[in-house]
DSSP file (Angstrom, degrees, kcal/mol; ACC not computed):
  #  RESIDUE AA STRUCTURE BP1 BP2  ACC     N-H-->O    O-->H-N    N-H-->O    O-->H-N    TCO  KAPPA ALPHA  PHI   PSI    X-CA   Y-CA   Z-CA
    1    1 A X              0   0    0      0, 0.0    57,-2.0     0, 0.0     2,-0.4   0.000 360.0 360.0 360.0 132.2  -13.5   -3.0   -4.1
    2    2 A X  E     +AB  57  84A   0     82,-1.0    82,-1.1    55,-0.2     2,-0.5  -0.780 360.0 178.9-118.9 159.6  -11.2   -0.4   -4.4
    3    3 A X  E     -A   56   0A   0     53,-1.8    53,-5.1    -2,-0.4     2,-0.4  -0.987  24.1-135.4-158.1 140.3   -9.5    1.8   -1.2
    4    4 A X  E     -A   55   0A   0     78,-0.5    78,-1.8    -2,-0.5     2,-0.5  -0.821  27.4-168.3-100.2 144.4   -7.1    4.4   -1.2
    5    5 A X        -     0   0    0     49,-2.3     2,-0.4    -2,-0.4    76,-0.2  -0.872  18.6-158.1-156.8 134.8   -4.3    4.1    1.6
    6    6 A X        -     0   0    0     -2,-0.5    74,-1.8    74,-0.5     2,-0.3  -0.724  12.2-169.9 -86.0 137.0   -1.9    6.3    2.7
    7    7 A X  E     -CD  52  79A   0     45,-2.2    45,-0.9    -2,-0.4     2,-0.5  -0.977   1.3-171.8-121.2 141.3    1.3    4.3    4.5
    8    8 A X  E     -CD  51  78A   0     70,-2.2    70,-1.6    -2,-0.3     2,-0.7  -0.999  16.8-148.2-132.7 124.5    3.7    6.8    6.4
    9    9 A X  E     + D   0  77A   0     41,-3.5     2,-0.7    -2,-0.5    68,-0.2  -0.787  23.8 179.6-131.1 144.5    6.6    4.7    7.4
   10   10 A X        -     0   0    0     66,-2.0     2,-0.6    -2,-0.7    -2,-0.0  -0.843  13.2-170.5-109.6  94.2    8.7    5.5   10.8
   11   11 A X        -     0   0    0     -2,-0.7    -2,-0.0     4,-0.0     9,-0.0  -0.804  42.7-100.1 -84.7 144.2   11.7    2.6   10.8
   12   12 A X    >   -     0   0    0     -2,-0.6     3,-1.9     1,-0.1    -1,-0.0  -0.369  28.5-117.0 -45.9 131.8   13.1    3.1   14.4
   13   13 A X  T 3  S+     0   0    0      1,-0.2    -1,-0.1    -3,-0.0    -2,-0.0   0.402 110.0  52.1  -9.1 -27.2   16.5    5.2   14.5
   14   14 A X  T 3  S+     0   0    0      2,-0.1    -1,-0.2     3,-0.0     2,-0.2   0.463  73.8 127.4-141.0  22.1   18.1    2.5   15.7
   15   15 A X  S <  S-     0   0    0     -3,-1.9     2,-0.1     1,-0.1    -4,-0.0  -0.467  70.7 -98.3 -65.2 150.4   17.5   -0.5   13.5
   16   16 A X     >  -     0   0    0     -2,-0.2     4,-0.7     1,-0.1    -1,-0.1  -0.246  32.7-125.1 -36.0 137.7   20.3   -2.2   12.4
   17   17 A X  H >> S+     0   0    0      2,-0.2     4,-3.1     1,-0.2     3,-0.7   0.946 103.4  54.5 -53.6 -68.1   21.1   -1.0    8.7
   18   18 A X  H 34 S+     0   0    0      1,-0.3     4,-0.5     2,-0.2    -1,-0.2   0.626 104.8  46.8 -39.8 -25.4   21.0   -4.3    7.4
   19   19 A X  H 3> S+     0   0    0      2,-0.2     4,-2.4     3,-0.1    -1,-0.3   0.738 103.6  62.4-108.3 -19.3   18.0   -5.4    8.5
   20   20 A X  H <X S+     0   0    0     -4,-0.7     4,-1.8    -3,-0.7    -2,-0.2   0.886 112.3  43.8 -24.0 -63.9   16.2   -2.2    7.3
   21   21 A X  H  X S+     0   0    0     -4,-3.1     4,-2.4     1,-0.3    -2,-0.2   0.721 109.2  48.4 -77.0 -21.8   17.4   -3.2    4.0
   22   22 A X  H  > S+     0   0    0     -4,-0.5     4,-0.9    -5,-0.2    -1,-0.3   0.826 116.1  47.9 -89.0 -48.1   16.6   -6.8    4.1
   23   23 A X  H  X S+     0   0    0     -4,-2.4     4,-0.8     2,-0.2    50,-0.3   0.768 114.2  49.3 -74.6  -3.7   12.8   -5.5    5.5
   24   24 A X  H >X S+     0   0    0     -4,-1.8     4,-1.5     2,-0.1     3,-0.8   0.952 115.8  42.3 -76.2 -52.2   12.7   -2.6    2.3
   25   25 A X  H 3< S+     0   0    0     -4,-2.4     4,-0.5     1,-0.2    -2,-0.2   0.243 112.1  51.6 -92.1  32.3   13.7   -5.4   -0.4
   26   26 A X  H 3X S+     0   0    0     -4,-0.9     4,-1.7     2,-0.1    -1,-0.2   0.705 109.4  53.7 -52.4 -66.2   11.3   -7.8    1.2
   27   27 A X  H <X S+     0   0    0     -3,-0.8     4,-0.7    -4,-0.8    -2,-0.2   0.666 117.1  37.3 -45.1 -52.8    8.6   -4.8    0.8
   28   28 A X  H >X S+     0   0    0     -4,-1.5     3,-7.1     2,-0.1     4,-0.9   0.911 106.5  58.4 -60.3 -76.5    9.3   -4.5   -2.8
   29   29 A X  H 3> S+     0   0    0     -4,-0.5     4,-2.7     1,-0.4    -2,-0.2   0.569 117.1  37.2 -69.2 -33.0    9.8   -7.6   -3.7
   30   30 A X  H 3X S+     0   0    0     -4,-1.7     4,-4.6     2,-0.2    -1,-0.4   0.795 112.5  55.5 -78.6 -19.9    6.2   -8.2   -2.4
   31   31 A X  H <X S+     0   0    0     -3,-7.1     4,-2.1    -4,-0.7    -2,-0.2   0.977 113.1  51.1 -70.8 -56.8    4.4   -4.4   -3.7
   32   32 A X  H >X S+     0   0    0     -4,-0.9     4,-2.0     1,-0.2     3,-1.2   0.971 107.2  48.1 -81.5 -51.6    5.7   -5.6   -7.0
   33   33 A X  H 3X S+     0   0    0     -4,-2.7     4,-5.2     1,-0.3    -1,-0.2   0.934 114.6  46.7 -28.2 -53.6    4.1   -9.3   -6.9
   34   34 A X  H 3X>S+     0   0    0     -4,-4.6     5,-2.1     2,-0.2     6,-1.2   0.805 110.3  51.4 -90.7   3.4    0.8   -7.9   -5.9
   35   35 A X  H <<5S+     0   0    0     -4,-2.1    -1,-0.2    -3,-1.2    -2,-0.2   0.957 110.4  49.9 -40.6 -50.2    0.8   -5.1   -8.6
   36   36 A X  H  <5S+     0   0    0     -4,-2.0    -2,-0.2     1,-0.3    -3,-0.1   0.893 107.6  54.0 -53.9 -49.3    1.5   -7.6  -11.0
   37   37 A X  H  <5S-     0   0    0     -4,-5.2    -1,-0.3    -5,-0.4    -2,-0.2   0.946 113.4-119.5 -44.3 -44.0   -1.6   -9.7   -9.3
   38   38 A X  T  <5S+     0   0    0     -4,-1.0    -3,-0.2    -5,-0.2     3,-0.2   0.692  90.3 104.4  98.3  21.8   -3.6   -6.7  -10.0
   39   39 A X  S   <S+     0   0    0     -5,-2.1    18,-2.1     1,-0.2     2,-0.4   0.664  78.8  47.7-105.0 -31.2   -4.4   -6.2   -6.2
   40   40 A X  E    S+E   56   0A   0     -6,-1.2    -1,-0.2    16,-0.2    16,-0.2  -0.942  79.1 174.9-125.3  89.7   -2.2   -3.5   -5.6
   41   41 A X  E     +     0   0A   0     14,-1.2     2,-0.3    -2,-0.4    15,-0.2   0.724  56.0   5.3 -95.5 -21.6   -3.2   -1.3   -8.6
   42   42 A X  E     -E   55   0A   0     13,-0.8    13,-1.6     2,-0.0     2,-0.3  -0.985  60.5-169.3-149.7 141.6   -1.2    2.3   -8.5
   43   43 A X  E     -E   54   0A   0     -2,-0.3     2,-0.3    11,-0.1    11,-0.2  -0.809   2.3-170.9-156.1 125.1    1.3    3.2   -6.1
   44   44 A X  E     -E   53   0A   0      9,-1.2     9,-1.6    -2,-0.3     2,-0.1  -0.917  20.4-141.4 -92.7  99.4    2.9    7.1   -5.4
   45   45 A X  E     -E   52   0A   0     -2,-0.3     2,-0.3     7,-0.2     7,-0.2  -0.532  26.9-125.7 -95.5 147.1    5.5    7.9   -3.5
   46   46 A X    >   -     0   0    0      5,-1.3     3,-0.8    -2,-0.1     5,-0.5  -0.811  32.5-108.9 -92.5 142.0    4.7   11.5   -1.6
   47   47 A X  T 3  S+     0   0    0     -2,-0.3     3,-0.1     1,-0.2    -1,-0.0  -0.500  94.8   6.3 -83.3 146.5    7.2   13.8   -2.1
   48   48 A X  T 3  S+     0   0    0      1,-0.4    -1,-0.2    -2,-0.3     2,-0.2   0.650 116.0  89.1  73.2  17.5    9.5   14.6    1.0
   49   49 A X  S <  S-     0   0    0     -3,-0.8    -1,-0.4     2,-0.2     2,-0.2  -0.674  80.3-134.0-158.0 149.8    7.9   12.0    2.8
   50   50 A X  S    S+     0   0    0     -2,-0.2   -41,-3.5    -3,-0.1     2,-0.2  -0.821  79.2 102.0-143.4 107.7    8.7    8.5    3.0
   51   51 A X  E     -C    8   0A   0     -5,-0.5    -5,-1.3   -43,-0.2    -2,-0.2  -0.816  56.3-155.3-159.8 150.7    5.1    7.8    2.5
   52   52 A X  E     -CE   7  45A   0    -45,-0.9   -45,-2.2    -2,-0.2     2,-0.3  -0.891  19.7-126.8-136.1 167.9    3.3    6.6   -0.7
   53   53 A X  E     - E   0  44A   0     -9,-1.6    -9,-1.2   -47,-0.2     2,-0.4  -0.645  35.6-170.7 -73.4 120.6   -0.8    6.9   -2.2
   54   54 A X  E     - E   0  43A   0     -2,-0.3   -49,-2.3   -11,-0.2     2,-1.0  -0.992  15.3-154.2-150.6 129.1   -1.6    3.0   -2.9
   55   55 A X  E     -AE   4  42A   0    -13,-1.6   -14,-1.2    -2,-0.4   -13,-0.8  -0.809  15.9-153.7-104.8  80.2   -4.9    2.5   -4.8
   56   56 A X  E     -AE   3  40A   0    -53,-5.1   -53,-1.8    -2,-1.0     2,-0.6  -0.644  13.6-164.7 -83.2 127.3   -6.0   -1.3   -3.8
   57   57 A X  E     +A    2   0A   0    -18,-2.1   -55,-0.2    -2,-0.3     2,-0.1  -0.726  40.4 148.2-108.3  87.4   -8.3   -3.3   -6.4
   58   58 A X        -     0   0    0    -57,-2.0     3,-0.1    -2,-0.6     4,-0.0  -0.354  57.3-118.1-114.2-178.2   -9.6   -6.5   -3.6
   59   59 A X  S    S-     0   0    0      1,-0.2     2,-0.3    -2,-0.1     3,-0.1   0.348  86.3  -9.7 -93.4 -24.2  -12.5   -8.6   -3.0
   60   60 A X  S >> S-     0   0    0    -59,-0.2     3,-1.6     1,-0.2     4,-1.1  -0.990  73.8 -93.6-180.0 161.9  -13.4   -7.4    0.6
   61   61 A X  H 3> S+     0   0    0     -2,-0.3     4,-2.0     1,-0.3     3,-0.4   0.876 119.8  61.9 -67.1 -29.8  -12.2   -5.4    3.3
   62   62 A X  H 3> S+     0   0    0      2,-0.3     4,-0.9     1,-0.3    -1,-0.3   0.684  98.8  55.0 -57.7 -24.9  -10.6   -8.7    4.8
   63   63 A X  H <> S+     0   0    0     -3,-1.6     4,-2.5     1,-0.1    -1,-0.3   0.909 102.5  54.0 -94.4 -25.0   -8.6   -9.1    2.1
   64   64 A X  H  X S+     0   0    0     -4,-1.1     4,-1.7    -3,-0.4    -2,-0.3   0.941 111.2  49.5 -25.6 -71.3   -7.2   -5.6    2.5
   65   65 A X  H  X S+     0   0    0     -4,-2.0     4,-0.5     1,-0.3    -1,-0.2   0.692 105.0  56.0 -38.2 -40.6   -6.3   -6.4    6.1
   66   66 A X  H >< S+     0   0    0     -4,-0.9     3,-2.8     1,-0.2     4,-0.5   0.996 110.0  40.8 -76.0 -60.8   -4.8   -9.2    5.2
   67   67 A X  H 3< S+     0   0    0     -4,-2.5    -2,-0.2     1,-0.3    -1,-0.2   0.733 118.8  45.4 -43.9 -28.3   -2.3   -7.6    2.7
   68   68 A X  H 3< S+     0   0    0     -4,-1.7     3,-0.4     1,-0.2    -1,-0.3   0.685 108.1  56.8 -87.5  -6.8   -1.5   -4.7    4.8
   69   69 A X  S << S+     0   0    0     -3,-2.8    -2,-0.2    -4,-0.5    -1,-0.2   0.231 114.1  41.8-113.3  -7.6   -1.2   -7.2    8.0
   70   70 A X  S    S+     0   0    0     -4,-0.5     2,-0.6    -3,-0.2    -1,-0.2  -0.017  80.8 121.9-131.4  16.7    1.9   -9.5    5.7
   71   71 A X  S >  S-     0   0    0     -3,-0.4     3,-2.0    -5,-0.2     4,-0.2  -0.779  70.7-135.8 -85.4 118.5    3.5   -6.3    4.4
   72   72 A X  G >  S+     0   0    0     -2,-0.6     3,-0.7     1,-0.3    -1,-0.1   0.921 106.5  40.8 -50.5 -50.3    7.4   -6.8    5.8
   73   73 A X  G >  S+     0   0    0    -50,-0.3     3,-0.8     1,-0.3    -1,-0.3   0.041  87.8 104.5 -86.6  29.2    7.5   -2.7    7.2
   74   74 A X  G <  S+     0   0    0     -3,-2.0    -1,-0.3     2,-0.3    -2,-0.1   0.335  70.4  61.6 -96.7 -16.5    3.7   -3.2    8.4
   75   75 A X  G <  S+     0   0    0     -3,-0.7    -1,-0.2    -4,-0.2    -2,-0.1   0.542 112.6  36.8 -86.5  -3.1    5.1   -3.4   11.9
   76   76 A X  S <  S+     0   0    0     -3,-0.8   -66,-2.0     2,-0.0    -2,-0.3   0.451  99.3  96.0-122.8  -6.9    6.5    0.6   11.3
   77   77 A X  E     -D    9   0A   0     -4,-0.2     2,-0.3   -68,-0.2   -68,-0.2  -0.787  59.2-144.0-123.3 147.8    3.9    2.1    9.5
   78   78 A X  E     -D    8   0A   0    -70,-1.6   -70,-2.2    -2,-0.2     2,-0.4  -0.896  31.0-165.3-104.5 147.1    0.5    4.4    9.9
   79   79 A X  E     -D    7   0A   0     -2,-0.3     2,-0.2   -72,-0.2   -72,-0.2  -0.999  16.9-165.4-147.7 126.1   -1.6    3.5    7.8
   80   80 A X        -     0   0    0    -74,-1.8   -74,-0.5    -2,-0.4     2,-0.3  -0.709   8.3-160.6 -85.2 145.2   -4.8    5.2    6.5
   81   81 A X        -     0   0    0     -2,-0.2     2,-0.4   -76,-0.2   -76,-0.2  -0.904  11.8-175.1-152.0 121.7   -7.6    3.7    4.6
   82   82 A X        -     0   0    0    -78,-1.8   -78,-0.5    -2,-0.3     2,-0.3  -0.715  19.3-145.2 -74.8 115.7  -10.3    5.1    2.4
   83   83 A X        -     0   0    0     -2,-0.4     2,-0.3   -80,-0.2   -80,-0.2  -0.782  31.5-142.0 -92.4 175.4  -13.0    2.7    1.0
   84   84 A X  B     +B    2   0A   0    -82,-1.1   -82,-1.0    -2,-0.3     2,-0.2  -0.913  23.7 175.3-139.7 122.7  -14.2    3.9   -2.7
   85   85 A X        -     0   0    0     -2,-0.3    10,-0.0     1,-0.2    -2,-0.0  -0.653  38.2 -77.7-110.5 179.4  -16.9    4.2   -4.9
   86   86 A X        -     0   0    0     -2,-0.2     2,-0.3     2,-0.1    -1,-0.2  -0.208  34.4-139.3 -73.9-172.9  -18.0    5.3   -7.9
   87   87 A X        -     0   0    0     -3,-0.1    -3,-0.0     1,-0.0     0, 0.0  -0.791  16.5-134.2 -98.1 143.0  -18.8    9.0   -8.3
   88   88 A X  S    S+     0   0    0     -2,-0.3    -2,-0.1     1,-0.1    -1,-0.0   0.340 103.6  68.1 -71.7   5.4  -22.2    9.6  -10.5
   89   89 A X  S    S+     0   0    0      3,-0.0    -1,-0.1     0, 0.0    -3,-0.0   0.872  77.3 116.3 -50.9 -87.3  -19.6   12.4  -12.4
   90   90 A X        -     0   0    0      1,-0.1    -4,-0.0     2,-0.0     3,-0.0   0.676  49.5-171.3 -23.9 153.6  -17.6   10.0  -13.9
   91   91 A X        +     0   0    0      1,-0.0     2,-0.7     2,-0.0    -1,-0.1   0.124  66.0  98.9-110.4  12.5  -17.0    9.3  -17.3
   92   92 A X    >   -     0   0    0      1,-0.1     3,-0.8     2,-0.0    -3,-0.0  -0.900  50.7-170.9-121.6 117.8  -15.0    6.3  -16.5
   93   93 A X  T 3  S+     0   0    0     -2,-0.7    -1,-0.1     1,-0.2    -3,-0.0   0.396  88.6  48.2 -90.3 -10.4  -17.2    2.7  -16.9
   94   94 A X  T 3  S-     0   0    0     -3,-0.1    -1,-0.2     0, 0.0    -2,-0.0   0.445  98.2-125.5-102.0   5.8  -14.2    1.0  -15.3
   95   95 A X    <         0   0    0     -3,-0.8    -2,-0.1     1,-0.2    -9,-0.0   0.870 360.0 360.0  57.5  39.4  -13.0    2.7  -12.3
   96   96 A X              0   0    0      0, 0.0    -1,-0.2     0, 0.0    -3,-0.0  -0.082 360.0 360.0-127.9 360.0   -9.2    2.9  -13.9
């Protein structure tokens, strides 16, 4: 199943620096695992924004949940979610 989701993320003003940085490379360290899985399949930073476009390739909306619900800045972030299917348009027989 694939879902588009917008994350807009608001860390409080008045975290600690350090711990900002320890929850960002937390945040990679995990975005890049589950690209790599193939779970987490395109991801976009918006310009001017610190927000990104993430394109999720899962098994079920539960498993979505779950992955936005263990994301280290998941306590700071709004978070939009799009399911997707195909278009009858498309030219593309693999959804990539």
């Amino acid at each position: 199943m694939l879902f588009h989701v917008k994350m807009t993320v608001n860390i409080p003003l008045d975290m600690d620096p350090a711990r900002a940085e320890q929850i960002k490379a937390e945040e990679k360290a995990l975005a890049q695992r589950l690209q790599h899985e193939g779970k987490w399949r395109h991801l976009w930073r918006i310009a001017g924004q610190y927000a990104n476009y993430s394109l999720f390739d899962v098994d079920s909306t539960q498993e979505l949940h779950d992955i936005l619900m263990q994301l280290p800045l998941f306590p700071y972030m709004d978070i939009e979610v799009d399911a997707l299917c195909r278009h009858a348009s498309s030219i593309h027989a693999d959804d990539r």
